[in-house]
Wavefront OBJ file of the C-alpha trace (Angstrom):
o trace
v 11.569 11.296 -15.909
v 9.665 12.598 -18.879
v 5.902 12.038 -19.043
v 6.190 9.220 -21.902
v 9.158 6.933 -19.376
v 6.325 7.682 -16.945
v 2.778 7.385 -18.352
v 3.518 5.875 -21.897
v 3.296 2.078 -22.812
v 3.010 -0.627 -25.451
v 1.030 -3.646 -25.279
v 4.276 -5.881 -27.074
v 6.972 -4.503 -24.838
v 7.034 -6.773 -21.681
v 9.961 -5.127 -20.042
v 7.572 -2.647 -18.686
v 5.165 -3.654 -15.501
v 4.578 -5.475 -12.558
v 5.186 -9.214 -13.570
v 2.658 -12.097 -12.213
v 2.373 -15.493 -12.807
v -1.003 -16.311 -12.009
v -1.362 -20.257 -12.981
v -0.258 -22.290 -15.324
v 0.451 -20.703 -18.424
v -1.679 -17.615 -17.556
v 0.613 -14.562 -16.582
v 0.134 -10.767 -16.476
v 1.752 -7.579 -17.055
v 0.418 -4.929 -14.007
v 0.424 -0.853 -14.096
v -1.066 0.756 -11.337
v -2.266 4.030 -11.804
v -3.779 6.779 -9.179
v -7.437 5.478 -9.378
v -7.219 1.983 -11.366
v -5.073 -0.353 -12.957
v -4.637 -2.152 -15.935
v -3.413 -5.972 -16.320
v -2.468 -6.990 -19.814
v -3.031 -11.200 -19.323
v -1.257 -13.500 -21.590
v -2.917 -17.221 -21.577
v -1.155 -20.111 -23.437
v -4.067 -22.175 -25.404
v -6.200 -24.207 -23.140
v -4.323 -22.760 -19.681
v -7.118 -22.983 -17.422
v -6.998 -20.136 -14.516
v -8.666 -20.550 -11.104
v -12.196 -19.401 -9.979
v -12.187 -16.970 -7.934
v -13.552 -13.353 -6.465
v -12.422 -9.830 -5.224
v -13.969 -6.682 -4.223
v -12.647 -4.506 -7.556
v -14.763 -4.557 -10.594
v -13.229 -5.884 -13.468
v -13.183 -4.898 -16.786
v -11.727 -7.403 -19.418
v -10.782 -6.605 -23.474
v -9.978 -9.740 -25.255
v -7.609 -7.932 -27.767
v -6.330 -11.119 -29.475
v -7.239 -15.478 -29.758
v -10.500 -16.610 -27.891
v -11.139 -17.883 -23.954
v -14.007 -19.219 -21.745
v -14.710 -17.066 -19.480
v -16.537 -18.491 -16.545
v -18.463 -15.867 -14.708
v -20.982 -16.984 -11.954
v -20.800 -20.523 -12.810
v -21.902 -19.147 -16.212
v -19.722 -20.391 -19.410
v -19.710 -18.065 -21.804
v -17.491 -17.990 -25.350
v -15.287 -15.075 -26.380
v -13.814 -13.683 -29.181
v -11.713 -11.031 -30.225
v -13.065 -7.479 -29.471
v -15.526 -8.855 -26.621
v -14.865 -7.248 -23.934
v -17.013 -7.592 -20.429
v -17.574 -5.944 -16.974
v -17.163 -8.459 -13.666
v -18.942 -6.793 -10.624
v -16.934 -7.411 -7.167
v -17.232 -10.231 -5.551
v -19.031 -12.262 -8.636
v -16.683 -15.280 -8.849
v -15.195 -15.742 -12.243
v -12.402 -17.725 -14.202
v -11.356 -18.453 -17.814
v -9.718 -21.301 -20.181
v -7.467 -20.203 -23.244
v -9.189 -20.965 -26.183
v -6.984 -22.909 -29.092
v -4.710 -20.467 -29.661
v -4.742 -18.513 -26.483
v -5.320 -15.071 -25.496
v -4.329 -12.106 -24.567
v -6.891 -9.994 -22.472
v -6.372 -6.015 -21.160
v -7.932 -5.867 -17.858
v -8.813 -2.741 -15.639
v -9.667 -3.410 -12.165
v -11.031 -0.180 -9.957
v -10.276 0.555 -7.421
v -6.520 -1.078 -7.303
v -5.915 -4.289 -6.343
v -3.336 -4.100 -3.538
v -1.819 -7.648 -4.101
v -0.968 -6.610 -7.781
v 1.042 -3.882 -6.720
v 4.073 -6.321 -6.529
v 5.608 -9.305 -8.061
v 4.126 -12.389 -7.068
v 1.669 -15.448 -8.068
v -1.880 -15.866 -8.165
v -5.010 -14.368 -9.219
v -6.602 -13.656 -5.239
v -7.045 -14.492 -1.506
v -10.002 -16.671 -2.202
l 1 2 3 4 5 6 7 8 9 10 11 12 13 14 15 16 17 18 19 20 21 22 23 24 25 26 27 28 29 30 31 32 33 34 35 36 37 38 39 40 41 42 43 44 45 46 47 48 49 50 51 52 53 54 55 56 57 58 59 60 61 62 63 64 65 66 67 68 69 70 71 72 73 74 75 76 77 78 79 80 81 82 83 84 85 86 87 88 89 90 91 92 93 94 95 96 97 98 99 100 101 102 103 104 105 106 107 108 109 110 111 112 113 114 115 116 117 118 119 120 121 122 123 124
């Protein structure tokens, strides 16, 4: 396997990564890494996704439409090119915004339950 079928990706080609649905129009695209991971999250427009908390911190890149993101009962607006750091165990959430979103995500250290296929966002 050369290094680019190994390390190389593309934010538009969703034949690569760990598929999740995690709600109702809200799924993700995972690649685990050594150290972190990354989630590339695709929200349909006004998906809401669930509140909830885990140990990693979270980074979050909102790379295209606009969300809510709910962070410590906090609602906060977001636009394309905010981007925002989620401290483990703060308990957060987020609603598409008109047109959805798509967000990059990097969680460190990994989050075990992404490392396969499955549905929804955590154990709480």
């Amino acid at each position: 396997m050369t290094q680019k079928d190994k390390y190389f990706y593309n934010l538009n080609d969703d034949k690569k990564g760990i598929l999740r649905e995690l709600g109702d129009g809200i799924k993700t695209r995972i690649f685990p890494g050594e150290q972190a991971m990354v989630s590339v999250v695709s929200i349909e427009p006004n998906s809401t996704g669930k509140i909830h908390s885990h140990p990693q911190e979270q980074w979050s890149l909102l790379i295209e439409g606009s969300a809510l993101r709910i962070q410590n009962e906090e609602k906060i607006p977001v636009t394309k090119g905010d981007f925002w750091c989620t401290p483990g165990g703060i308990r957060h959430g987020i609603v598409g915004g008109p047109d959805g979103a798509i967000i990059f995500d990097i969680f460190a250290p990994q989050r075990d339950e992404y490392k396969k296929p499955g549905s929804g966002f955590a154990a709480d």
